[in-house]
VODRENMAR-320879 format. One line per 3 residues: number of its first residue (from 0); their letters; for each residue x, y, z of C-alpha. Coordinates in steps of 0.001 Angstrom, whole numbers, padded with zeros to 6 digits. Example, Ala and Ser with C-alpha at 12.3 -4.5 7.8 and 13.67 -1.06 7.14 Angstrom:
<pts>
0	as	012300:-004500:007800 ~ 013670:-001060:007140
</pts>
This chain:
<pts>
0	xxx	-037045:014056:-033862 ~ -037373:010095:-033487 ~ -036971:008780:-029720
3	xxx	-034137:006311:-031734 ~ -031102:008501:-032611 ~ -032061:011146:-029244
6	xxx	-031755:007665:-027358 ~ -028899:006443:-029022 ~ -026907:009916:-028662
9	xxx	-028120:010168:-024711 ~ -026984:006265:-024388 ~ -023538:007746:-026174
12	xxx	-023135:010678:-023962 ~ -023670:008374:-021147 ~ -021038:005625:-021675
15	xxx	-018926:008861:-022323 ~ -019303:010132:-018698 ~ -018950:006854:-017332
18	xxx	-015378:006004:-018880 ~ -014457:009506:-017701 ~ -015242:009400:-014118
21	xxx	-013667:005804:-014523 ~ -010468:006937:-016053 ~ -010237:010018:-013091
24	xxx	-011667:008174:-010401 ~ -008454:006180:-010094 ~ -009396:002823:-012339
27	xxx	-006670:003574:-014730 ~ -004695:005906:-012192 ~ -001022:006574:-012916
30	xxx	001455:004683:-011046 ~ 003107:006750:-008444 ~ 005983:006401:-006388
33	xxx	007870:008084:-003368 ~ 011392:010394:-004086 ~ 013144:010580:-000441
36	xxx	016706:011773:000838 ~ 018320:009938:002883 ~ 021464:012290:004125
39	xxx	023067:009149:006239 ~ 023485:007369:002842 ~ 024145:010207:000747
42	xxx	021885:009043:-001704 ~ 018315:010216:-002786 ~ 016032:007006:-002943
45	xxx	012797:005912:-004992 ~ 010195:003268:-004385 ~ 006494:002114:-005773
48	xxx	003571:003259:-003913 ~ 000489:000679:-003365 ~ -001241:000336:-006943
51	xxx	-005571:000240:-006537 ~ -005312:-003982:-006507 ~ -002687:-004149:-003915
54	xxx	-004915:-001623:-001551 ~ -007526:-004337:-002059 ~ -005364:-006972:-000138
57	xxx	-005313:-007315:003787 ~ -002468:-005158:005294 ~ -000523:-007867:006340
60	xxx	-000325:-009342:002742 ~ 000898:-006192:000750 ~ 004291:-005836:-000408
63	xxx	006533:-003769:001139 ~ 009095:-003101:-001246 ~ 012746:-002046:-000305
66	xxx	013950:001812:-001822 ~ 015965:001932:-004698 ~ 018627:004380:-005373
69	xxx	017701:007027:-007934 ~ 020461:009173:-007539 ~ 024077:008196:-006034
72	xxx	025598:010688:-003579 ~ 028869:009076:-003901 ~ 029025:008701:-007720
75	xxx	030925:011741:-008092 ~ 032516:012356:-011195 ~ 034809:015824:-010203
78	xxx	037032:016656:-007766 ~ 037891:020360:-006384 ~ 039152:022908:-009172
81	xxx	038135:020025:-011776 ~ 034347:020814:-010836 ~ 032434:023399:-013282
84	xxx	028904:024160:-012970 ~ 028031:021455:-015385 ~ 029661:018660:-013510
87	xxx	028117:016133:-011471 ~ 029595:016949:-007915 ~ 027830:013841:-006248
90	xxx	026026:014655:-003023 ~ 027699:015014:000410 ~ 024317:014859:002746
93	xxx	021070:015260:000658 ~ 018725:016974:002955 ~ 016009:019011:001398
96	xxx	013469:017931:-001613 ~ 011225:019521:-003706 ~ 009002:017449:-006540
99	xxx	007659:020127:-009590 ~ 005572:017527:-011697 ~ 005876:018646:-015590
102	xxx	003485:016237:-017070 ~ 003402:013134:-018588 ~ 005460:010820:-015894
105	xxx	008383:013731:-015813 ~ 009665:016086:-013121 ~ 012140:018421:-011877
108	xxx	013737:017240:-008783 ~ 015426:019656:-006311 ~ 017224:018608:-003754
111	xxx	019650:020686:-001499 ~ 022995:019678:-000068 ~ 023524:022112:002493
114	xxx	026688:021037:003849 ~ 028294:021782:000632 ~ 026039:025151:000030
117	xxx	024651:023634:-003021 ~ 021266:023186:-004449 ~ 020471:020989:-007750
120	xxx	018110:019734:-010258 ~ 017560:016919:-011655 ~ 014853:015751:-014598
123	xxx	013474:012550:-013546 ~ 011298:010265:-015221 ~ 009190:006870:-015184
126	xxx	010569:003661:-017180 ~ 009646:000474:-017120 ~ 012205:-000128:-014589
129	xxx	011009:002231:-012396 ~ 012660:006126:-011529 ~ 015724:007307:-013328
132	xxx	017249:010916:-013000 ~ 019432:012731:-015124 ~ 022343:014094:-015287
135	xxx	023070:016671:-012038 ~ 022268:020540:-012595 ~ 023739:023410:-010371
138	xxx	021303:025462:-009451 ~ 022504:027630:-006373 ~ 025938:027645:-004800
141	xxx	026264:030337:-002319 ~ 023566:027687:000303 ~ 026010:026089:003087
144	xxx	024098:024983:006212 ~ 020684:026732:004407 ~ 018229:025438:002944
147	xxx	017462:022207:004613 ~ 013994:022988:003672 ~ 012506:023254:-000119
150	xxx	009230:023706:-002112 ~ 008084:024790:-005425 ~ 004622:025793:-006229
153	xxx	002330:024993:-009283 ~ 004479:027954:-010832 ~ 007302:026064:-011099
156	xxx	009286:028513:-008566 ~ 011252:027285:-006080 ~ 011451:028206:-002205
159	xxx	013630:027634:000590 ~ 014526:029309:004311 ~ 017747:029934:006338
162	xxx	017162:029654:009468 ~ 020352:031245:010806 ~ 019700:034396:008787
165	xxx	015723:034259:009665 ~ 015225:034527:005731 ~ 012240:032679:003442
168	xxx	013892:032680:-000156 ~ 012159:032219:-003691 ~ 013964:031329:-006936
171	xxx	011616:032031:-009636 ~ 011017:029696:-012263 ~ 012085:032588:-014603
174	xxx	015022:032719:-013427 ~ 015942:028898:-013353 ~ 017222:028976:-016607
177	xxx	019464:031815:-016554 ~ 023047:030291:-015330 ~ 023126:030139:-011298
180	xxx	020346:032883:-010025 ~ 020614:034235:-006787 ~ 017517:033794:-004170
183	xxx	015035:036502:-003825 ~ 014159:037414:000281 ~ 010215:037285:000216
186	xxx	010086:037651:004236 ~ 012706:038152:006415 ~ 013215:038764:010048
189	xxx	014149:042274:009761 ~ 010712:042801:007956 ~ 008453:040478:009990
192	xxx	008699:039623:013605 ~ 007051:036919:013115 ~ 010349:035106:011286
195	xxx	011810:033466:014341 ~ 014436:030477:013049 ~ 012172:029336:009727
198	xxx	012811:025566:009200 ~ 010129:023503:006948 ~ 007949:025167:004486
201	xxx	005017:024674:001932 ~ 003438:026653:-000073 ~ 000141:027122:-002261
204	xxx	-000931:029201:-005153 ~ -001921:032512:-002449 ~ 000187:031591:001087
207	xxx	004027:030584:002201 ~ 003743:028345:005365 ~ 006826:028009:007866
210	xxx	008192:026304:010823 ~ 009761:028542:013450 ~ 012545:027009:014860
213	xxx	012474:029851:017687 ~ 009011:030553:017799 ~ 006918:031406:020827
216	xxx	003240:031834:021676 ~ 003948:035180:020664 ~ 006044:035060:017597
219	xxx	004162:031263:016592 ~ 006016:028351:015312 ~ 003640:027325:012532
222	xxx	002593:030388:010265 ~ 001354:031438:006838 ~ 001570:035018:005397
225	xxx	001117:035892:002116 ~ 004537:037470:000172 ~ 002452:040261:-000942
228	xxx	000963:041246:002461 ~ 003769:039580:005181 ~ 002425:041920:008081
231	xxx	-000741:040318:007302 ~ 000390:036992:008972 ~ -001224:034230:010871
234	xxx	-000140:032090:013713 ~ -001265:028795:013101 ~ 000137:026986:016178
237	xxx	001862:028299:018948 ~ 003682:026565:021910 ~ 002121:023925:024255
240	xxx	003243:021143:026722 ~ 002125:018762:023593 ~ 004619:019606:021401
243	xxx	006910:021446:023286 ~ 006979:024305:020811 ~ 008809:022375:018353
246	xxx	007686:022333:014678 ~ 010134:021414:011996 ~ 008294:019815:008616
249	xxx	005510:020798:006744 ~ 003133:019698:004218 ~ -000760:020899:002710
252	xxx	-003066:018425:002376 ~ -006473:019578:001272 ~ -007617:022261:004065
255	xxx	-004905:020857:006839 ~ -001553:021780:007119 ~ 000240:018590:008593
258	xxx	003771:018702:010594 ~ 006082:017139:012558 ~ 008712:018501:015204
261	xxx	011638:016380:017226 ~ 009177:013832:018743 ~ 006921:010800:018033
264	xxx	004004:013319:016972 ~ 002112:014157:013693 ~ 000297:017196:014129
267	xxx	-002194:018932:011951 ~ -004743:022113:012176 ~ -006584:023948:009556
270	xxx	-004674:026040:007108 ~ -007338:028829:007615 ~ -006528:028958:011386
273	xxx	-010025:027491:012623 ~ -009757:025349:015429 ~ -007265:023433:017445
276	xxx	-004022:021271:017063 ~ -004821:017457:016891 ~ -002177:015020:017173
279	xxx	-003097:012707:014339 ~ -000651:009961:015182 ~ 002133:008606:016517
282	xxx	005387:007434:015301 ~ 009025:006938:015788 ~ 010770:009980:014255
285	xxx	009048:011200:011710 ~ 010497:014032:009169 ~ 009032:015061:006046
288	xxx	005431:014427:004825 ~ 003774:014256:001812 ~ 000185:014367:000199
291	xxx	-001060:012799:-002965 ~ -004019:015207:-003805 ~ -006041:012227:-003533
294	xxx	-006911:011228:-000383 ~ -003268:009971:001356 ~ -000749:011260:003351
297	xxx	002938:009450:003307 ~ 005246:010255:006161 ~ 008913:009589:006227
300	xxx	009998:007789:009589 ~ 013416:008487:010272 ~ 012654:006075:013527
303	xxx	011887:002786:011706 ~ 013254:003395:008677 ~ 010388:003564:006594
306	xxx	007616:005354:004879 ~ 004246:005173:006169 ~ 000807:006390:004621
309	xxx	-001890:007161:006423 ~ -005783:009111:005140 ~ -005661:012858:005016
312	xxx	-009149:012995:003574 ~ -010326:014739:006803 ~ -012818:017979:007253
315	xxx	-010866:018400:010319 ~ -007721:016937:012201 ~ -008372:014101:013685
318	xxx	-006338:011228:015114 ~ -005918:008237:012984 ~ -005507:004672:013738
321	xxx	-004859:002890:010775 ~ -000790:003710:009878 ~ 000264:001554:007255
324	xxx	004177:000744:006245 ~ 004700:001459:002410 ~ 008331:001273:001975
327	xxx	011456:000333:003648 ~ 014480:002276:003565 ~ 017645:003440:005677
330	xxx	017179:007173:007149 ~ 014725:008678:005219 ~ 014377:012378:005512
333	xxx	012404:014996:003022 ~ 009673:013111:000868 ~ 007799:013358:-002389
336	xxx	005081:011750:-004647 ~ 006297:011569:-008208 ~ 003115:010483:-010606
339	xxx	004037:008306:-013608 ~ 002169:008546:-017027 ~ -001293:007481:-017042
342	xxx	-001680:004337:-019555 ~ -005411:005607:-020681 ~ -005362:006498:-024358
345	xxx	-008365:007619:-024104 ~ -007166:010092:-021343 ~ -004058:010914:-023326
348	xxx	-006293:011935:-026530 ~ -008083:014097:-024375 ~ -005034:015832:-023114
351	x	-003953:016775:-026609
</pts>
């Protein structure tokens, strides 16, 4: 064979490989933005996330933009007996939020209104002018003061606790589409003893991980079991003077499992168990967290009314200096990263 064409085809193959690790190492990366409640507004709120150039700029020269409204608690278009479970009920105090990414800048939003009892979806997707949801979809009705706490798994099903009733619930993805399902118990505190109060929860494609409102050194208040084998599960984090035994939100980033409780603290340890609780920083209330399978972690701060980012790229816990403000907005609460569609054609024809 002539060195010309095996040159040619190797020089080919080449500029192949190097417009793919281009297009996925982040040169054409989707836009992405943050989904937050804000239960003091009653409405659920969107804003842009840092593209690649503005991450080039100094800190103190980024935009910070203000939060947009993507869906508007108050917009209610039914009253009482006029409701059905088609109609958009508007939202009383949007508290918990769970982001299932379809594909191509679209995603099923849940978010739960727990002093109503009810839990809803909504499709949301990227436009030029930024977020826009839907119309409202009933999902579960029998949820008053319940699930404050959601997440939904590469599966598409959906979780959530009740803490009163010591209960970790699933909604399959199955059964989404058949009228208004009923929650499924996968661990319970008649079952486990380890259920003490469960409060914030994430979950992965093997483990469920909770908060225990009413956990002790013995019982834990940050845990993972697996629904299959529940007597099988692990205390993560148990009480000390640091954080007074107090965990409320969780999130998965990589190998850490970060959380927050009533105070200034974000706290993280290994999701395998390994090693110690680190505070990783300090804020002014911070709620729900959030990881962008890259290498960044966004943290609502109820405190100063913004969302912050910080790196979660970390082998281990470790505290972190660098906080950075991302968004402003009034009370946010539970927190997601909605991606957009990725402009690459060439990435596109290779998804077909």
């Amino acid at each position: 064979m002539a060195l010309g064409p095996l040159v040619a085809s190797i020089s080919g193959l080449a500029a192949v490989a190097l417009l793919i690790s281009r297009e996925i190492g982040g040169y054409d990366r989707p836009d992405r933005f943050v989904i937050v409640t804000s239960p003091t507004t009653r409405n659920v709120l969107w804003a842009p996330l840092p593209s690649l150039h503005d991450l080039t700029l100094p800190v103190k020269d980024r935009w910070i933009p203000d939060a947009q409204i993507l869906i508007d608690g108050k917009a209610s278009k039914c009253w009482g007996w006029t409701c059905s479970e088609h109609s958009d009920r508007g939202l009383e105090e949007p508290t918990g939020l769970a982001l299932y990414q379809k594909g191509g800048g679209s995603a099923w939003l849940y978010i739960s209104d727990p002093k109503v009892g009810f839990l809803y979806r909504y499709e949301v997707s990227a436009t030029w002018r930024g977020l826009q949801a839907d119309s409202q979809q009933l999902v579960a009705s029998d949820l008053k003061d319940s699930a404050h706490w959601l997440a939904v798994d590469s599966y598409g099903n959906l979780f959530y606790t009740d803490s009163k009733a010591g209960v970790v619930s699933m909604i399959s993805s199955e059964d989404m589409s058949k009228g208004i399902p009923k929650g499924r118990a996968l661990l319970s505190s008649e079952k486990l003893e380890y259920i003490a109060g469960p409060a914030g929860l994430a979950v992965d494609a093997v483990d469920v991980y909770w908060a225990n409102l009413k956990g002790d050194q013995k019982k834990g208040t940050l845990l993972k079991a697996s629904p299959g084998k529940p007597k099988s599960a692990k205390i993560l984090s148990g009480t000390s003077d640091m954080y007074q035994a107090m965990v409320k939100d969780v999130c998965l980033a990589g190998s850490n499992v970060f959380f927050t409780g009533d105070g200034e603290s974000l706290f993280a340890v290994k999701a395998d168990g390994s090693g110690n609780v680190t505070e990783v920083a300090r804020l002014q209330q911070p709620r729900g967290c959030a990881y962008d399978k890259e290498n960044t972690l966004f943290v609502a701060d109820s405190g100063s009314n913004a969302v912050v980012s910080l790196p979660a790229n970390m082998v281990n816990p470790r505290a972190v200096r660098n906080v950075t403000k991302v968004a402003s907005m009034r009370g946010p609460h539970q927190i997601g990263v909605f991606f957009g569609p990725s402009s690459s054609k060439f990435l596109q024809h290779l998804s077909q």
